[in-house]
C-alpha positions as CSV (number, residue, x, y, z in Angstrom):
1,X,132.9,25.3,-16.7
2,X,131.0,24.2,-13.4
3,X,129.7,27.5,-11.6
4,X,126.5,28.1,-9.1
5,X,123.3,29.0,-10.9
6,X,119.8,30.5,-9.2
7,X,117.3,29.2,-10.8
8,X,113.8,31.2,-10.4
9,X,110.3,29.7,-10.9
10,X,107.8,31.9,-12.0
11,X,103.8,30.8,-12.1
12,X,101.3,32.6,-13.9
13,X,99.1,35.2,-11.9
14,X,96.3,37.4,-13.0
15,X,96.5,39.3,-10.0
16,X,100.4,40.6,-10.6
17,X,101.0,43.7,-12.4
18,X,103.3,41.4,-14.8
19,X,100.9,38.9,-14.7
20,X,102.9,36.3,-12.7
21,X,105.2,36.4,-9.5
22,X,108.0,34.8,-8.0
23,X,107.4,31.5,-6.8
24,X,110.7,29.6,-6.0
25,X,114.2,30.8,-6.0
26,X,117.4,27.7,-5.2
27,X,121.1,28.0,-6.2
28,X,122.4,24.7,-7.6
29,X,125.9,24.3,-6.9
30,X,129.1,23.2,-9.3
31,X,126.8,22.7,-12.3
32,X,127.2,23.7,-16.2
33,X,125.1,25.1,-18.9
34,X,124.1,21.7,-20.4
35,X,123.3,20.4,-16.3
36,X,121.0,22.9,-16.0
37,X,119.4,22.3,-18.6
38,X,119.2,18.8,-18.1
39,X,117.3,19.7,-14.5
40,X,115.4,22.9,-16.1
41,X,113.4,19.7,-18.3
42,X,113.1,17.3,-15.7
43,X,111.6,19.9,-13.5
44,X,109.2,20.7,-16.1
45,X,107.9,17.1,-16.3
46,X,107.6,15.4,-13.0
47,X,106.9,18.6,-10.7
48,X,105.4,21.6,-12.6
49,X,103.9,20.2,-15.2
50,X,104.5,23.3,-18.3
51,X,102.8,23.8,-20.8
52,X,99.7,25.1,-22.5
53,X,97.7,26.8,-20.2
54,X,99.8,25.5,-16.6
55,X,101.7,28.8,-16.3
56,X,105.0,27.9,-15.5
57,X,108.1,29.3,-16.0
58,X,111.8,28.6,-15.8
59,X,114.8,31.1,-15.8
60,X,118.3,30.5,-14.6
61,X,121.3,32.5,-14.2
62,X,124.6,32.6,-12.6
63,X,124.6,33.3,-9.0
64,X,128.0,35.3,-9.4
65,X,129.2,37.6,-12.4
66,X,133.0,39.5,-12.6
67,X,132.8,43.2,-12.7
68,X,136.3,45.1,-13.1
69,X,136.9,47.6,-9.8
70,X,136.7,50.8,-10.9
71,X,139.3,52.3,-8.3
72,X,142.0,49.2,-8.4
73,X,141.4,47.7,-12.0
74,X,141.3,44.3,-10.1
75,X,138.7,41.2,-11.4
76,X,135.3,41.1,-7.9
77,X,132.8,38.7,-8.4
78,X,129.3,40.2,-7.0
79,X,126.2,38.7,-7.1
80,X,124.1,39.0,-10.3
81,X,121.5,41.0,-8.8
82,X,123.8,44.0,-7.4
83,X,122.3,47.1,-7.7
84,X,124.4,49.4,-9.5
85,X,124.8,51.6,-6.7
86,X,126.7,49.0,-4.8
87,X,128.6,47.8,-8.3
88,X,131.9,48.4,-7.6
89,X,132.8,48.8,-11.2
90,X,129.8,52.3,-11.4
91,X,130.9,55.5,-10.6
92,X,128.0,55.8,-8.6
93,X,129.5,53.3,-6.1
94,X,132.4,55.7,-5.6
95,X,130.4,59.0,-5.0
96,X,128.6,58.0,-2.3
């Protein structure tokens, strides 16, 4: 199934409380698992070069995920980074 995924580069930083920070974010558009995948490598070999000691890293996820509405029992799709409080399908959502 062909979706949009945000891929997120991380790089390896001593001065970071978690030891690294954000250093890219894209979306790719109408890819699948195995697509991703595909670019996740090729990425790692001609541009950022991973391994021992380089401090790269690569994480992707879909852009969009489907919650169920709390109020209306209908399928949204909200981005995967929603905080809860604006997550339609939390009662926290509702109470405010």
């Amino acid at each position: 199934m062909k979706q949009d995924y945000t891929l997120y580069i991380y790089k390896r930083d001593a001065r970071c409380k978690t030891g690294e920070r954000l250093y890219s974010t894209s979306v790719w558009r109408d890819r699948d698992q195995a697509s991703m995948d595909r670019e996740v490598i090729d990425l790692s070999r001609s541009l950022y070069r991973v391994g021992a000691g380089n401090g790269w890293r690569f994480e992707y996820v879909p852009t969009m995920k489907t919650v169920r509405n709390l109020m209306s029992g209908k399928d949204v799709q909200i981005p995967h980074d929603t905080p809860r409080s604006c997550d339609p399908s939390s009662e926290t959502y509702w109470s405010m």
